[in-house]
C-alpha positions as CSV (number, residue, x, y, z in Angstrom):
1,X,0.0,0.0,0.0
2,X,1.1,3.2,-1.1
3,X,2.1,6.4,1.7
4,X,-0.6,8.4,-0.1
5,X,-3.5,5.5,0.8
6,X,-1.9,5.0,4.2
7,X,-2.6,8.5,4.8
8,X,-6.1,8.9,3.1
9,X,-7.1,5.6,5.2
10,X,-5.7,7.6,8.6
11,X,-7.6,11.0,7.6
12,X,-11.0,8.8,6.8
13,X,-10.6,6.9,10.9
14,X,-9.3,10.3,12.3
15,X,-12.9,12.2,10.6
16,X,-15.1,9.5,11.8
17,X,-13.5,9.6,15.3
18,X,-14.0,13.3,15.5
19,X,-17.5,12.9,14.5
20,X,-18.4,10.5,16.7
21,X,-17.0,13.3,19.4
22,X,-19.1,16.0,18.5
23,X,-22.0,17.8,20.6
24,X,-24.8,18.6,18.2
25,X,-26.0,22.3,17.4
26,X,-28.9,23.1,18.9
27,X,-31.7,24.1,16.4
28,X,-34.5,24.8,19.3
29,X,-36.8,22.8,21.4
30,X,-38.9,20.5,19.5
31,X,-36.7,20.2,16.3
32,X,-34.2,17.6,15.1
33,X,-30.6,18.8,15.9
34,X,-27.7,18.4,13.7
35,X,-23.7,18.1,13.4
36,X,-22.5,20.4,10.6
37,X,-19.6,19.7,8.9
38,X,-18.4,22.4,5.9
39,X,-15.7,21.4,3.5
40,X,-14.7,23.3,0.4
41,X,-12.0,21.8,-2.0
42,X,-10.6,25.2,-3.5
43,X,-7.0,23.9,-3.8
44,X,-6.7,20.7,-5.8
45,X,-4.1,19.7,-2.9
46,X,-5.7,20.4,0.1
47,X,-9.2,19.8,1.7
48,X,-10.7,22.3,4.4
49,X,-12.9,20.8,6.4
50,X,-14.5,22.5,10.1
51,X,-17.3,21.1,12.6
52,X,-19.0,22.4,15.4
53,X,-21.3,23.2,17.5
54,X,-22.6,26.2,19.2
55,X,-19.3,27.9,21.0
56,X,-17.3,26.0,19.6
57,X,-15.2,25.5,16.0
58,X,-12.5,23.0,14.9
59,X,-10.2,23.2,11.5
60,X,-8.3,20.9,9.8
61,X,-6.0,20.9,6.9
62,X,-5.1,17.7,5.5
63,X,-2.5,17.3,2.9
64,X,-3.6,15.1,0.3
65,X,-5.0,14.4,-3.3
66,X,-8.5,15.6,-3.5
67,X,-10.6,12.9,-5.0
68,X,-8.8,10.3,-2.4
69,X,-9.3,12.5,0.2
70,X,-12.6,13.8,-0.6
71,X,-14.0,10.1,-0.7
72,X,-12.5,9.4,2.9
73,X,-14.5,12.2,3.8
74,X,-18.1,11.3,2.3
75,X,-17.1,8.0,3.5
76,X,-17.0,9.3,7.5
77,X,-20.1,11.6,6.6
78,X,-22.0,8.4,4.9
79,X,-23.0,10.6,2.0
80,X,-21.3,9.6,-1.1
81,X,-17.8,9.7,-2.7
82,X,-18.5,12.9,-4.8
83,X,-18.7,16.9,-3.0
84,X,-19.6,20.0,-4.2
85,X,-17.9,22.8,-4.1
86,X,-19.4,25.2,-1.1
87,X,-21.3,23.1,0.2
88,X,-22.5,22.2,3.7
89,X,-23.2,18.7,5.0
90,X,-25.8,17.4,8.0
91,X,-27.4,14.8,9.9
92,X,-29.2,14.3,13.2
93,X,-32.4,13.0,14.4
94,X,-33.6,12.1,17.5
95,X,-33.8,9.0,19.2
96,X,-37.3,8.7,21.9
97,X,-38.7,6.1,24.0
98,X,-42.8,6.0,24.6
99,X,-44.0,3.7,27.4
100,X,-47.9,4.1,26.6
101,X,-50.9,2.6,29.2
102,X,-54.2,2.9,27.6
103,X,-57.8,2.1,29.1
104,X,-60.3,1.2,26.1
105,X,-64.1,1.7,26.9
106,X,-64.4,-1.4,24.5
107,X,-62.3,-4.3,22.5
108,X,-58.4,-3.8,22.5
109,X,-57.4,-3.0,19.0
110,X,-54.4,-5.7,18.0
111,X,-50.9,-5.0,19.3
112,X,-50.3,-4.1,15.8
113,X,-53.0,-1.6,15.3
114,X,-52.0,1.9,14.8
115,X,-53.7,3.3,17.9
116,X,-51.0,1.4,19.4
117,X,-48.3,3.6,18.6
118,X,-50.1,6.9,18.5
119,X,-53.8,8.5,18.9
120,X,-55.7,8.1,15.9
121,X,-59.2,9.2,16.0
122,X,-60.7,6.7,13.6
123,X,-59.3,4.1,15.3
124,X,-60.5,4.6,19.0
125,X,-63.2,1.5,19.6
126,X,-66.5,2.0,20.0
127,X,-69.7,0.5,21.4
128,X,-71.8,-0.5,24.4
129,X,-68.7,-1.2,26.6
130,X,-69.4,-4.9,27.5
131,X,-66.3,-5.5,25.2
132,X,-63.9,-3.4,27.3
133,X,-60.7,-5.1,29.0
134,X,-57.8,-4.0,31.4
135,X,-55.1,-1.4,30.7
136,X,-52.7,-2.3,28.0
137,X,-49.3,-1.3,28.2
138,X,-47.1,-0.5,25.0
139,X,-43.4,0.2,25.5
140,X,-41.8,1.3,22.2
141,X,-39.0,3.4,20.2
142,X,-40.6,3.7,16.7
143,X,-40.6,7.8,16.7
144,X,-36.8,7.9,16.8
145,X,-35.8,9.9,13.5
146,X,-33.3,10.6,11.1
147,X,-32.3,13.0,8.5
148,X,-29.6,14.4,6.1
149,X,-28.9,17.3,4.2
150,X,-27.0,18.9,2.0
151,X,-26.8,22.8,1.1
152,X,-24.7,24.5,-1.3
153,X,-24.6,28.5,-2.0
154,X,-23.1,29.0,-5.7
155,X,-20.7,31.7,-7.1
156,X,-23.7,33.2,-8.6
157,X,-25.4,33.0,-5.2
158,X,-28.0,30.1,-6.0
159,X,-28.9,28.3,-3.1
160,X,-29.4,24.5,-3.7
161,X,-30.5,21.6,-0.9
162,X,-31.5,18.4,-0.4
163,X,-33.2,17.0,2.5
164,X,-33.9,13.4,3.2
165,X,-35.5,12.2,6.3
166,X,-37.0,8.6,7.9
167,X,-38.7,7.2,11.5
168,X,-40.0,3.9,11.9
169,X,-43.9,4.2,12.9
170,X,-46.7,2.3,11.0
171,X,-45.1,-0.7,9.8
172,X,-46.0,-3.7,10.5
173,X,-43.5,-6.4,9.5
174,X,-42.0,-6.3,12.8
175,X,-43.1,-8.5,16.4
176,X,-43.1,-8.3,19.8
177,X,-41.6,-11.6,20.4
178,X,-37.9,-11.3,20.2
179,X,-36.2,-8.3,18.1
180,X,-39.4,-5.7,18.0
181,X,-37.6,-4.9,14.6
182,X,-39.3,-2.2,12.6
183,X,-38.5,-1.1,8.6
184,X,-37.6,2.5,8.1
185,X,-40.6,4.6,6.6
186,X,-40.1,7.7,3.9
187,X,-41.0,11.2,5.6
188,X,-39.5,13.6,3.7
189,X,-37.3,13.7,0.3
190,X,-37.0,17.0,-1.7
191,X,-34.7,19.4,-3.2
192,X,-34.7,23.2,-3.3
193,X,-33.9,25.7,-5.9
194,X,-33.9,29.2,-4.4
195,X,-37.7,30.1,-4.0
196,X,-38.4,26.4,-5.2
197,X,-39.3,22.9,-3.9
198,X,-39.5,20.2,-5.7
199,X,-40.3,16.3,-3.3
200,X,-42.3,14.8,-1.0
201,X,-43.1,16.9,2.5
202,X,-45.7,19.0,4.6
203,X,-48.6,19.5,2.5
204,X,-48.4,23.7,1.8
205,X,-51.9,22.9,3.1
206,X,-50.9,22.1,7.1
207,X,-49.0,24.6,9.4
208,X,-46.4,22.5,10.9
209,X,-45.0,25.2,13.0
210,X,-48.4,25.6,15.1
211,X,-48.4,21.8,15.8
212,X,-48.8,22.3,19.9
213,X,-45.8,20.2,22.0
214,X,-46.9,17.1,22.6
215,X,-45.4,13.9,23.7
216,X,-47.9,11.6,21.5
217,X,-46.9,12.1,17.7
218,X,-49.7,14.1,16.9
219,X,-51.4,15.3,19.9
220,X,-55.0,16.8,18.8
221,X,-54.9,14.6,15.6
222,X,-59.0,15.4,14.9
223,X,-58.5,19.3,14.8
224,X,-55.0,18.9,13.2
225,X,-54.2,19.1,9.0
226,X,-51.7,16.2,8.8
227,X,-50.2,15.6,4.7
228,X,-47.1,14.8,4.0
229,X,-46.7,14.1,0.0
230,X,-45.1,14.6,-3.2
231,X,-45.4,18.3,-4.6
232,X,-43.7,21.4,-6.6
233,X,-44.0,24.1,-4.4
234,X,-42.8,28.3,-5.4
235,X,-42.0,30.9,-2.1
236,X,-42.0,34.4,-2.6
237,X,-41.8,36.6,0.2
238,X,-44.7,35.4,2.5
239,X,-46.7,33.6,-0.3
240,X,-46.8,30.2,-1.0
241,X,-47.9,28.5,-4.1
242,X,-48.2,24.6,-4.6
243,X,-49.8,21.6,-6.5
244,X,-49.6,18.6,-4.5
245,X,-50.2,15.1,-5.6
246,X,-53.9,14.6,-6.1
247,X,-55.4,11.4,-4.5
248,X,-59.5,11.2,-3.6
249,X,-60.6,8.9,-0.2
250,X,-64.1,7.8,-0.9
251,X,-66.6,5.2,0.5
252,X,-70.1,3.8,-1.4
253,X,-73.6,4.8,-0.4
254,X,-75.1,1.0,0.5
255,X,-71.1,0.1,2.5
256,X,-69.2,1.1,5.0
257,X,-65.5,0.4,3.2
258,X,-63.4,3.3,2.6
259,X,-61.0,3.5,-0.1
260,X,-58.3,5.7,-2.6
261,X,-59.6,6.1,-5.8
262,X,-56.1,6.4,-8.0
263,X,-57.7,7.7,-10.8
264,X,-57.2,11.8,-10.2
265,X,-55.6,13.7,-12.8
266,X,-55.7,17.6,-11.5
267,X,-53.1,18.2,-8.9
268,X,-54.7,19.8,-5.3
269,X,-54.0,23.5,-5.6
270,X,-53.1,25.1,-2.5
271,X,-51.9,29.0,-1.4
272,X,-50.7,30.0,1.8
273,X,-49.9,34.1,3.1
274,X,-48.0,34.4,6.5
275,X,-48.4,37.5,8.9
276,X,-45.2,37.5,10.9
277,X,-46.1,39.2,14.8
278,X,-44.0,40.3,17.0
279,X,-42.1,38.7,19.2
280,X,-41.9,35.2,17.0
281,X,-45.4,34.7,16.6
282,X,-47.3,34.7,13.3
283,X,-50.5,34.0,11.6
284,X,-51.0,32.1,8.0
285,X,-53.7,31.1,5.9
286,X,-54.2,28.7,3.1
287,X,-56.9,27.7,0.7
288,X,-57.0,24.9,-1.1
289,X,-58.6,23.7,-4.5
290,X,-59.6,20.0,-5.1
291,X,-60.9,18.0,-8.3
292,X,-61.7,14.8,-6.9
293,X,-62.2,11.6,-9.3
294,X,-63.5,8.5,-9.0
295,X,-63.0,5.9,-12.6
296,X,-64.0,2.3,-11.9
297,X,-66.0,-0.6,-12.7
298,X,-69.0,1.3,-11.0
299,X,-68.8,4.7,-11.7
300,X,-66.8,7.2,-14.2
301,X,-67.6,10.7,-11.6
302,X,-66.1,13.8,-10.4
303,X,-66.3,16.8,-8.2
304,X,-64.8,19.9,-7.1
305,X,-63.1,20.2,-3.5
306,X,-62.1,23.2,-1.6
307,X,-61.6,24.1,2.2
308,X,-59.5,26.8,3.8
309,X,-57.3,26.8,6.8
310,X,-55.9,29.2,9.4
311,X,-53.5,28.8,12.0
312,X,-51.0,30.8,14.0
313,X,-48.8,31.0,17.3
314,X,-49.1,34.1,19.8
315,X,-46.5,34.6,22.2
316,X,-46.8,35.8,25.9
317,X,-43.5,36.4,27.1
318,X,-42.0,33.4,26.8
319,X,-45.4,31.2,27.3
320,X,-47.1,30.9,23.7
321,X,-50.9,29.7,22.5
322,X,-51.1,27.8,19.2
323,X,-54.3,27.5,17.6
324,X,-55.6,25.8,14.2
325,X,-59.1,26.1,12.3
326,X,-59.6,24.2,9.4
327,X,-63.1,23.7,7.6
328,X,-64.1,22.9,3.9
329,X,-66.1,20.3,1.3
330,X,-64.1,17.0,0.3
331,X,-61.2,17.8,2.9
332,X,-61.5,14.2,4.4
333,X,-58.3,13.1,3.7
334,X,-56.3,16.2,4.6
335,X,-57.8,16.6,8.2
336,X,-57.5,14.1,11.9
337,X,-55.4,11.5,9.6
338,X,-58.5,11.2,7.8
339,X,-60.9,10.2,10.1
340,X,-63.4,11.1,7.0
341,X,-63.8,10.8,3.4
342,X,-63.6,13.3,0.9
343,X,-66.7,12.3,-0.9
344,X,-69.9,9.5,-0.9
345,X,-70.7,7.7,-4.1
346,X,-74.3,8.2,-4.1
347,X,-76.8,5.9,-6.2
348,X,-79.7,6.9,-8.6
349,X,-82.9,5.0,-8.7
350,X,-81.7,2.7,-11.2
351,X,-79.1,1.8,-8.4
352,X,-76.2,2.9,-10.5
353,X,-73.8,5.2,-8.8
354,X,-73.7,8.2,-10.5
355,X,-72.6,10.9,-8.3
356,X,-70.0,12.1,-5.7
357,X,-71.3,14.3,-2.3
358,X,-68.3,15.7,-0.9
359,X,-68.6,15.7,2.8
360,X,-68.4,18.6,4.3
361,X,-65.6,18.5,7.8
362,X,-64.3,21.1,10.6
363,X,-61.4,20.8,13.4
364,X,-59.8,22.7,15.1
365,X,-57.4,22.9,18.0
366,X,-56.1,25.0,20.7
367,X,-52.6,24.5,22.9
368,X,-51.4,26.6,25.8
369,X,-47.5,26.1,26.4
370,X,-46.6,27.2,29.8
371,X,-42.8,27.3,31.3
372,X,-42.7,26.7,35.0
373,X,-38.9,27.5,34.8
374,X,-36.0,27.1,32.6
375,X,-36.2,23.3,33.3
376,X,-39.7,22.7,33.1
377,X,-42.8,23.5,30.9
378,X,-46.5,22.2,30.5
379,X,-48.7,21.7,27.2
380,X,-52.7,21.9,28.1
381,X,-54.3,20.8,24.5
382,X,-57.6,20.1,23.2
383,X,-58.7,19.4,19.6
384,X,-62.2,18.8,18.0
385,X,-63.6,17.4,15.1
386,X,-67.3,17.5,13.6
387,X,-68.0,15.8,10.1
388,X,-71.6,16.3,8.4
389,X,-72.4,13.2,6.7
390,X,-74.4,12.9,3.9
391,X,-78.0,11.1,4.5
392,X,-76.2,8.3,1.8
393,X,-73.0,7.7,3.9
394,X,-73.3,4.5,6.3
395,X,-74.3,4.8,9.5
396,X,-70.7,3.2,10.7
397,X,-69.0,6.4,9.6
398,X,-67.1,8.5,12.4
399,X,-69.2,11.9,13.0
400,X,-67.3,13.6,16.0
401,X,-64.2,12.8,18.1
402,X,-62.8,15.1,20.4
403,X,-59.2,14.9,23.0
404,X,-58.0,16.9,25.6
405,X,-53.8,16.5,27.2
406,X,-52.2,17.6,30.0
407,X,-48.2,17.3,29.7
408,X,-45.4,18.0,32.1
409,X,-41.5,17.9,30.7
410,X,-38.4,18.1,32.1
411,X,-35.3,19.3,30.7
412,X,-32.2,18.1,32.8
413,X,-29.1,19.1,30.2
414,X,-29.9,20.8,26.5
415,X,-31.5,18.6,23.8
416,X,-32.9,16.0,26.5
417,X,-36.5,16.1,27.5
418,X,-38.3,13.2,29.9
419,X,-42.1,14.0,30.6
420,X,-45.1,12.5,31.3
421,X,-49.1,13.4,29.4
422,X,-52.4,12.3,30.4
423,X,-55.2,12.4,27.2
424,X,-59.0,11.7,27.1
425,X,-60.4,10.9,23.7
426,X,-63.7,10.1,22.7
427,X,-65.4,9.6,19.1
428,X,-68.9,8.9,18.0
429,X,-70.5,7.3,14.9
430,X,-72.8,8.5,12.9
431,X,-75.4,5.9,14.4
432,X,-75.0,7.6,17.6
433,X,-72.7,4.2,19.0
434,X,-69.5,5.7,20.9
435,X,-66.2,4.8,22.4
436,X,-63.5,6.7,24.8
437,X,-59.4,6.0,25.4
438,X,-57.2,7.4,28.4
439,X,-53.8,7.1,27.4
440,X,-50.8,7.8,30.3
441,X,-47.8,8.2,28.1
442,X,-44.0,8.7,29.3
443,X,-41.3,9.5,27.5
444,X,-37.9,10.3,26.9
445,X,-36.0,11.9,23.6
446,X,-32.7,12.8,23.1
447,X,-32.2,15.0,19.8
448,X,-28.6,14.9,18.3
């Protein structure tokens, strides 16, 4: 072996040592954290290469060739054996453990039903309670996340990024037998071009930044927008224009099933405006624009969608209310992780289905976020969710659900948070048959 790979293999170990070394940088409660690590290869003999976190900056010059040397790098950074010129490398996540004990007013859904792993309105059993059983108790880690991005600022001032980001809820292919072993799931993958985004993320529709602090995944998941999907989206100053992949969630007049068309052709439209306030608080609005299509065996229909949403965070001091409103026809999907449909196919009298009734929904929520201290805060949450059903939808179909949390977390060193949250839930069908949960949940995340 060569001096010149001796020394390439020593600067690849020494990187991924120092790596494994470094604090994160702190990007604010709630949010993944990340380790930066800038290198630009100006000289073809010589790769400059810093990390850091807050406070604190290290440099290093290595002497080598740069294609060797570049690879030893994206090697240590697990991104590739190619780098751009200018441009700035990151990962983090956060790893979190939920121990969840839940009280069902009727049947226990399965161990691998997804009202397991979080609240999910839909899902919370219903009936006359004879059915109902003893706590459950779920201990799991399957909201631990991961991301990585890449930035780059061109001579010309162009600003290009990638982001790429994955957790581990919904699946099922794992047990709870031996390895509790869970597939990684897609959250996020896009790509921006200065004012442009191009990938699969938030919905331009749903106001991430009002989502209240919660220790289950969603929190007030009936009065909550939740999308996250493919979609080209322009930003120019405070407006936001997208067109978002299209996909309508029916159910038939004379059945209770529930299912995704696949036959849409006109994108979901959506705009959003954002009124910054003072102190960090804002307000924003969207509308949205839907053509939703059904093309089957049964039926060859369509109709038009809309709904509008408005959300925003007011601060008081450094306590802050975050509230959300979201109403509209043929929103089902969009809204409590569609608890809903977007539309009924409705029959004629020759019993031929010939129609779609978009269903008409509202939620909202409210969230009060109170800081006893520097160590120790409290999130009081409730959400609501009403859905007017058409006299054609089943009787099965959910028609309200409601939740209210109480949370307490502790912050003993930066990025690590342990609390405990209480949450009543409760939905009701449109037969009038309903169900309730209480959910104790304890966790711990540690963001890196």
């Amino acid at each position: 072996m060569s001096k010149i790979g001796i020394y390439h293999g020593f600067c690849g170990m020494f990187l991924l040592c120092r790596l494994a070394k470094l604090r994160p940088l702190a990007n604010g409660i709630g949010e993944a954290n990340s380790t930066i690590i800038r290198c630009r290869t100006d000289n073809p003999y010589f790769l400059f290469c810093s990390w850091g976190t807050k406070g604190m900056k290290t440099k290093l010059i290595m002497k080598a060739g740069r294609n060797a040397l570049a690879a030893s790098v994206m090697l240590a950074l697990g991104a590739g054996s190619a780098m751009a010129e200018g441009t700035t490398y990151a990962f983090g996540g956060y790893a979190k453990f939920d121990a969840m004990f839940t009280d069902y007013s009727d049947a226990v859904p399965a161990s691998n039903s997804l009202v397991r792993q979080f609240y999910l309105p839909s899902a919370v059993p219903v009936g006359d309670g004879s059915d109902s059983g003893d706590m459950v108790a779920d201990f799991q880690a399957r909201e631990t996340r991961l991301f990585f991005r890449a930035d780059t600022v061109t001579e010309g001032g162009d600003k290009i990024g990638a982001y790429v980001e994955m957790d581990f809820f919904t699946h099922s292919d794992g047990n709870e037998l031996v390895s509790n072993s869970y597939s990684p799931r897609l959250r996020h993958a896009f790509l921006k071009y200065n004012g442009w985004l191009f990938g699969q993320t938030w919905s331009t529709f749903q106001d991430v930044a009002a989502l209240p602090e919660n220790l289950d995944f969603v929190g007030p998941a009936e009065g909550t927008t939740f999308v996250r999907q493919g979609q080209v989206r322009y930003t120019t100053g405070a407006w936001e224009f997208a067109a978002e992949n299209p996909e309508t969630f029916y159910s038939y007049e004379d059945g209770a099933s529930r299912q995704s068309s696949g036959t849409d052709s006109m994108p979901d439209l959506i705009a959003r405006y954002t009124f910054k306030l003072d102190n960090g608080g804002f307000i924003k609005v969207a509308g949205m624009f839907r053509q939703l299509d059904v093309h089957n065996d049964d039926m060859d229909v369509d109709e038009s969608a809309y709904a509008i949403s408005a959300s925003g965070k007011f601060m008081f001091g450094k306590n802050d209310l975050r509230v959300m409103a979201t109403t509209g026809s043929g929103v089902g999907r969009y809204l409590a992780l569609a608890a809903g449909v977007d539309a009924v196919a409705t029959l004629d009298a020759d019993d031929n289905y010939t129609s779609l009734k978009a269903v008409d929904e509202m939620g909202a929520f409210v969230s009060y976020r109170h800081f006893w201290s520097d160590q120790w805060r409290s999130n009081f949450t409730y959400g609501y969710l009403t859905i007017d059903n058409p006299s054609e939808a089943p009787t099965g179909v959910t028609k309200e659900a409601s939740s209210i949390h109480a949370n307490l977390i502790f912050t003993p060193a930066p990025k690590l948070d342990i609390g405990a949250e209480i949450m009543y839930a409760e939905r009701t069908l449109e037969s009038g048959v309903d169900g309730d949960m209480t959910r104790l949940m304890i966790s711990a995340k540690y963001a890196f």
